[in-house]
N, C-alpha and C positions, 0 to 999 in steps of 0.2 A: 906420756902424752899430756896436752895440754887444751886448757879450752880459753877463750876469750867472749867474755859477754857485754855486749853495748845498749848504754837505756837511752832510745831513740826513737828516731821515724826509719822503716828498713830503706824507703824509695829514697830519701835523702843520703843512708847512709850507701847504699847502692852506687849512686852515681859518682861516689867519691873515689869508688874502688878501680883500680889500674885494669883492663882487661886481660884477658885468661887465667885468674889467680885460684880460682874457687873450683873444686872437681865433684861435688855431690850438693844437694839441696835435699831435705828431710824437712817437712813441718807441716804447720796444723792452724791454718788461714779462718782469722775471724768471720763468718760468711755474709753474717747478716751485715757487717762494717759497724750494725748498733748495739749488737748486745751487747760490746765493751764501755760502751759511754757512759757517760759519769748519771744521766737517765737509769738507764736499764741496768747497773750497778747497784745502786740506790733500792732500787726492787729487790732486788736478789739478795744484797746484803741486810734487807730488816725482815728475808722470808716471805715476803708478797709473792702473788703469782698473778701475773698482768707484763703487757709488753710481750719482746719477745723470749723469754725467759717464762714457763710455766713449769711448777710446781705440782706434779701430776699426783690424783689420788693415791692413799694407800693401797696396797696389792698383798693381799693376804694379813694385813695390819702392819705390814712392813712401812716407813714412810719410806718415799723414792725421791731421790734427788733431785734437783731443778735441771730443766733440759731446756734447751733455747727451740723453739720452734719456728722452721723459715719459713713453714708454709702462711707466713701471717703478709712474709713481704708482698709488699706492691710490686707492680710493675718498673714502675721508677726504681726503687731499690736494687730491684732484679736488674736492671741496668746500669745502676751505678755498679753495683758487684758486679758485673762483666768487664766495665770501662777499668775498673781497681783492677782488676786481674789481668784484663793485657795489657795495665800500665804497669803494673808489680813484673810479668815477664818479660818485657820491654828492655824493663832495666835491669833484670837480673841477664838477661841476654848476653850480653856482651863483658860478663865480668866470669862466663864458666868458661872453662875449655871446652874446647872441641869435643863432643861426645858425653858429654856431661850427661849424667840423669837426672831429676827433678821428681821428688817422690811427695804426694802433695795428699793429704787426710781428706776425703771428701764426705759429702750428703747425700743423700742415694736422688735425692730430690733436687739439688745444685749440681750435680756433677755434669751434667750437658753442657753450663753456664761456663763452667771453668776450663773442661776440655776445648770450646770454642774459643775462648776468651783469650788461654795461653798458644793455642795453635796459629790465631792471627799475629801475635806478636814473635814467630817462629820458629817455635818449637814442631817438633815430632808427635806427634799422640804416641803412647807406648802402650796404651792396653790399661791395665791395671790390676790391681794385688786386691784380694779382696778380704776382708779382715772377718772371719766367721766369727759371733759370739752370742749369747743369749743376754738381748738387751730389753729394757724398759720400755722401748721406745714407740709408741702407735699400738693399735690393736684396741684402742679405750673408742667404745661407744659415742653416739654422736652426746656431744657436749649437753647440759638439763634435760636431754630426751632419753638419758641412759634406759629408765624403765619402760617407756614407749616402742623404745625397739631397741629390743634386748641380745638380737639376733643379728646386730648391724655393727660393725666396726668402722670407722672414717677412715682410715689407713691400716695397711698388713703390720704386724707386731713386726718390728724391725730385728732380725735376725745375722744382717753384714755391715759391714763399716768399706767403702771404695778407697783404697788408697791409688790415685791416679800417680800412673807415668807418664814424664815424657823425656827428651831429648835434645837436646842442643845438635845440630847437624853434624855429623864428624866432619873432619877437613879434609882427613885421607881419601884412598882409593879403595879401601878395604878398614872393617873392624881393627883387622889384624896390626894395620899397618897405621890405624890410629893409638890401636891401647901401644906396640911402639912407641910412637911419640908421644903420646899425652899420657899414656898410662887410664885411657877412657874412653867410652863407647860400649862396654857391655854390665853384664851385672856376675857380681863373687857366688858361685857358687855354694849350699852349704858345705859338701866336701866334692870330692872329686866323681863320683859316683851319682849324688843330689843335686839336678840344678835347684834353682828357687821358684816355688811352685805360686801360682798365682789366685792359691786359695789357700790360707791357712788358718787354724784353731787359735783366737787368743782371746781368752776369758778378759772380762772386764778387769779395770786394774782393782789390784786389790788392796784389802784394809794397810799391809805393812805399808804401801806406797802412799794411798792417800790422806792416811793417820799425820805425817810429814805436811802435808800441802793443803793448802785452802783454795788450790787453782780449782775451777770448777768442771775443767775439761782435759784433764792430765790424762795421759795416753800412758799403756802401761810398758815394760823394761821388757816385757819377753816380747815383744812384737814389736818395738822400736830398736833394740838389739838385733835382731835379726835382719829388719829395713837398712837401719844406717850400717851393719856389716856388705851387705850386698851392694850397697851403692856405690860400692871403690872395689871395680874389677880388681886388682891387682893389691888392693892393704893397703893402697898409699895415696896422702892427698888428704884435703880441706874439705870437713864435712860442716855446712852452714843452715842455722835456720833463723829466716827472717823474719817468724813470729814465736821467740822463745817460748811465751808463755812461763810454766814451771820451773823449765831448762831441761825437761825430762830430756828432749834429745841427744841435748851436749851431755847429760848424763851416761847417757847409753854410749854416746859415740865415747870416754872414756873409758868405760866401763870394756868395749870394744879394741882400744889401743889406738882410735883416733883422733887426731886433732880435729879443733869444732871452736867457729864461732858462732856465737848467736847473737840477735837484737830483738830487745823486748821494751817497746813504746810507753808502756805503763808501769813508771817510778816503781808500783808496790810489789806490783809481779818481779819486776829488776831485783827488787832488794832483797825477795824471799828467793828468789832462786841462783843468786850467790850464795847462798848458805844450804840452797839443796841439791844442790848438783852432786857435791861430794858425796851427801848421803845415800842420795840414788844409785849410783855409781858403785859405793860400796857393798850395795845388795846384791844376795846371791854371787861369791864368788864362784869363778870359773866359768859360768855363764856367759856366751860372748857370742851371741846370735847363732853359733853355728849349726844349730839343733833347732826343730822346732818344736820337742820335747820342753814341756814348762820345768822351771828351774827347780829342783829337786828341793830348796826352800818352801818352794811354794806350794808343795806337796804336805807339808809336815802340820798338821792338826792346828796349832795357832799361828798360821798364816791363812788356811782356807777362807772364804769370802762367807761372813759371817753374816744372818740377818738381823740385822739391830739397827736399831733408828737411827735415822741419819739426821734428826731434828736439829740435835746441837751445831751437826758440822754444816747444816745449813743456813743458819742462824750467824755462825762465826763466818761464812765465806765472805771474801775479799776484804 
């Protein structure tokens, strides 16, 4: 299998593309549109914590990694990320086949915005997969009042990740009589026995993965393998994502025996994730989503999710 990676704009590269060429979408959409700016970069990269990007206290002395927080956006922003999202599905519209799926990483807190956004531009709402894990994320005290009210959290400690579906309308008369022709309109089973359930267990990525990468939002191999296995009813067809990032996905979708193109806007993220893709890909052999058993690597004492400070790799990100 093979992958192709483009350092671009995706809506530009989008509208280049011939219609019906692409049969699965997999990715992981910057929400805020700012956290990636050369602004909010600049923060992240000298370790500040301001913007939208904060840098949350230690948790048991652990330091925790920088998280971008949307609940900072405006109104206006919240509106331009609507207007991006049904202009990003807009254009991806017309370049999937019939029946396509669209697996889309969301915010527990954004995810109304997106589901509305791409369903004007015509897609299906599919429901959605929801990513179980124990994360960092909310559950801290209101901000300088922590000791004032000790017994008040501002939001629930974030315990799922939304991965939103949707659909391109089939063309047929029937599922049936779409995956025929297009070879699309449902989702791969794990085997014959397990459909694919739409709650599943997948631990934060861990140290082997992100030791590799200084992306700050890299999605880990055992739940991106599993995602981009199901999204090609049938094993065959173009698995694409138009916000590379790392390239974890094109990773995966190799690592699966699919071809995968990606497009990633940001030169740096481009050029580190031509040289990581292979690597990701080569982790955990046999591992190919079909389980949602974690990969028997990642079982083995030094791969477990270690606590140890993450100051340096904070410090070095981007």
């Amino acid at each position: 299998m093979s992958f192709v990676l483009h350092n671009g704009d995706c809506l530009d590269w989008l509208v280049s593309q011939p219609a019906n060429t692409i049969c699965a979408v997999v990715t992981d959409p910057p929400y805020g549109l700012i956290e990636f700016s050369e602004k909010e970069r600049g923060i992240l990269r000298n370790g500040h914590s301001g913007g939208v990007w904060r840098i949350p206290p230690k948790l048991g002395g652990v330091e925790r990694d920088p998280l971008p927080r949307f609940t900072i956006l405006t109104d206006d922003e919240k509106k331009k990320l609507w207007k991006y999202m049904r202009d990003w599905a807009a254009a991806l519209l017309p370049v999937l086949v019939p029946g396509a799926h669209v697996c889309v990483a969301g915010n527990p807190s954004l995810q109304y915005l997106v589901q509305s956004a791409v369903a004007e531009a015509g897609f299906e709402v599919r429901s959605a997969i929801m990513r179980l894990y124990v994360g960092l994320r909310g559950g801290d005290r209101p901000k300088l009042a922590e000791k004032e009210f000790p017994d008040v959290c501002v939001t629930p400690r974030g315990g799922y990740e939304p991965w939103m579906l949707f659909r391109k309308p089939i063309s047929e008369r029937t599922v049936a009589d779409n995956l025929r022709r297009w070879g699309t309109g449902g989702l791969r089973r794990l085997s014959g026995e397990k459909p694919l359930p739409d709650v599943m267990q997948s631990a934060r990525t861990p140290d082997v993965e992100t030791n590799l990468s200084k992306h700050p939002t890299m999605k880990p191999q055992h739940l991106l393998r599993i995602l981009v296995r199901a999204m090609l009813p049938l094993g065959n067809g173009v698995i694409l994502d138009t916000f590379a990032g790392s390239g974890s996905t094109l990773a995966a979708a190799e690592a699966v025996g699919y071809d995968s193109i990606g497009i990633e806007l940001d030169r740096h993220y481009y050029d580190e994730a031509t040289k990581l893709i292979p690597l990701l890909a080569k982790l955990y052999p046999g591992f190919t989503g079909d389980s949602l058993e974690q990969p028997s690597a990642l079982l083995e004492p030094s791969n477990m999710p270690r606590k140890q400070s993450k100051k340096t790799r904070q410090h070095s990100l981007l």
